[in-house]
C-alpha positions in Angstrom: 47.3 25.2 2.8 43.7 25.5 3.2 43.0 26.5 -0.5 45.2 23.6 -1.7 43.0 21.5 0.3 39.8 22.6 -1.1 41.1 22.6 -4.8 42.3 19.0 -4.3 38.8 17.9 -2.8 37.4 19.8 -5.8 39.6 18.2 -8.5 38.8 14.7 -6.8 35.0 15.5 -6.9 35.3 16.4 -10.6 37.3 13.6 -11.6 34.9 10.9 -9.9 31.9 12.7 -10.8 32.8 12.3 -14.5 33.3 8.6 -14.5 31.3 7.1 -17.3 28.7 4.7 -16.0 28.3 1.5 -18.5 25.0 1.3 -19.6 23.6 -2.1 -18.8 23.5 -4.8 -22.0 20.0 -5.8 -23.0 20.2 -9.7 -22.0 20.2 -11.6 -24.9 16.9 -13.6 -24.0 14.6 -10.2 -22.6 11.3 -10.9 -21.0 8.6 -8.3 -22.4 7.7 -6.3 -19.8 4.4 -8.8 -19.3 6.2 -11.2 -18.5 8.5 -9.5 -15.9 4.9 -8.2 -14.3 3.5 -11.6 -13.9 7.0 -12.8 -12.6 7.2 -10.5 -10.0 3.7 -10.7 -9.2 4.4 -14.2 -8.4 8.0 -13.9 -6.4 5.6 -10.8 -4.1 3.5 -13.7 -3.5 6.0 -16.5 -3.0 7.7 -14.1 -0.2 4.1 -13.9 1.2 3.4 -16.9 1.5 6.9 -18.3 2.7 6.1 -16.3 5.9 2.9 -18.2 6.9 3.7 -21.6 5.3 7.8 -21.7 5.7 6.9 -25.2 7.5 4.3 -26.3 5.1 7.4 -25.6 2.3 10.1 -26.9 4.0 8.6 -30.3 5.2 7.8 -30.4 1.5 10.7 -29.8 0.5 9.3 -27.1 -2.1 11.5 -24.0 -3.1 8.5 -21.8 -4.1 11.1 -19.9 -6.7 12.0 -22.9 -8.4 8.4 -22.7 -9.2 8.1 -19.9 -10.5 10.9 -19.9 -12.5 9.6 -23.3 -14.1 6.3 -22.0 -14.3 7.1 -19.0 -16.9 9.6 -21.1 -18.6 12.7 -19.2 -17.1 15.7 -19.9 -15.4 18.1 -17.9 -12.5 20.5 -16.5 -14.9 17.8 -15.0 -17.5 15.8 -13.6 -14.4 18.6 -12.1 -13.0 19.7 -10.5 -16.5 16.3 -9.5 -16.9 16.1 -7.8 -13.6 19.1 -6.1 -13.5 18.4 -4.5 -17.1 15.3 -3.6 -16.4 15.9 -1.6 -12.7 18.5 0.5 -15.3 15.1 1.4 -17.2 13.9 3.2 -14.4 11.2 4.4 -16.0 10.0 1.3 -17.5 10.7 -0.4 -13.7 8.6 2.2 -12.5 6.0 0.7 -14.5 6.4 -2.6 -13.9 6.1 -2.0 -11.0 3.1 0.1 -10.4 1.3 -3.3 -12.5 2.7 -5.8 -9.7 1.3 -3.4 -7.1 -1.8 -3.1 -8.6 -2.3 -6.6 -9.4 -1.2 -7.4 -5.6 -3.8 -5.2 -4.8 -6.9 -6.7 -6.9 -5.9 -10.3 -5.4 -6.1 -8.6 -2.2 -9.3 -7.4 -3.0 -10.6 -10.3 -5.0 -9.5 -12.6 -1.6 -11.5 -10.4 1.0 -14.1 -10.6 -1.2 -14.0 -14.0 -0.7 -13.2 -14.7 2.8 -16.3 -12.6 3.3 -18.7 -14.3 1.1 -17.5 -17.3 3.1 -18.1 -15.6 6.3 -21.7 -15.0 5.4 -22.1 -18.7 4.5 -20.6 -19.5 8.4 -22.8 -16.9 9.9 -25.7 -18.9 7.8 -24.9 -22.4 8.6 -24.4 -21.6 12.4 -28.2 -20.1 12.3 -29.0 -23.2 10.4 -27.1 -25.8 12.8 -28.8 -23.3 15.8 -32.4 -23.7 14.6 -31.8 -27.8 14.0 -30.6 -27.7 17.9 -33.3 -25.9 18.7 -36.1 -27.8 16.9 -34.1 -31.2 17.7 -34.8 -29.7 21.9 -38.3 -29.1 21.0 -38.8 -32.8 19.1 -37.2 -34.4 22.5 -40.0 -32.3 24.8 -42.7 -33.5 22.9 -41.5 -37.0 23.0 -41.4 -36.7 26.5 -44.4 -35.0 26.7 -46.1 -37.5 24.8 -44.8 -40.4 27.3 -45.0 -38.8 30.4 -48.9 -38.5 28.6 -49.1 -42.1 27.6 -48.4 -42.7 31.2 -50.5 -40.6 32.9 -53.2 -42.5 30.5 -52.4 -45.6 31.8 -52.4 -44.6 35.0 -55.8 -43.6 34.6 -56.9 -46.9 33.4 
């Protein structure tokens, strides 16, 4: 009973395991593989951004993949061919996708860079807003210094 078990778990396994898997039809409008990079470069940056400004969109009323979409002339349906042939090139994929993260990376860079060039300038024009505060103090001594000696002159007189 056992055996007949096994042998039927085994015939089963075989029979699935030899299913032929349909290849996946090239879409009949394919995005070079450019294209697909700077596509998904954007949507990585869309679902970014949706975090920190999902208010700023949806008082807006701005659907950030719309944009995109309109942006490299594409619609849904072609993006969604596109994608789904492309994640069967799984080596191509790969690819494409090692370019998003590398260009998600340089923006990253390119942004800190940035923000910390704009830091300096902050740390400068505080100095610079410190030492007007502190020379506008020293302007107001000396005017009072020069009154309180004006009338201490006329005092004298």
């Amino acid at each position: 009973m056992i055996k007949k078990r096994h042998i039927c778990f085994v015939v089963i396994l075989v029979a699935l395991a030899c299913q032929s898997i349909d290849k996946i039809e090239q879409p009949k409008i394919l995005l070079g593989e450019d294209q697909m990079v700077e596509v998904l470069t954007d949507i990585a940056f869309v679902k970014a951004a949706k975090g920190s400004y999902k208010r700023f969109l949806e008082e807006n009323k701005m659907n950030p993949e719309t944009y995109i979409l309109q942006k490299h002339n594409i619609d849904s349906i072609v993006f969604e061919e596109n994608n789904i042939w492309y994640s069967g090139q799984l080596d191509t994929y790969e690819k494409i996708f090692t370019r998003v993260k590398a260009n998600l990376e340089e923006s990253k860079n390119k942004y800190e860079k940035i923000r910390k060039e704009e830091d300096s300038i902050k740390k400068i024009q505080d100095s610079i807003n410190k030492v007007k505060d502190t020379l506008t103090d020293k302007k107001e001594l000396l005017k009072d210094d020069e009154s309180m000696h004006q009338e201490l002159m006329q005092l004298d007189h």
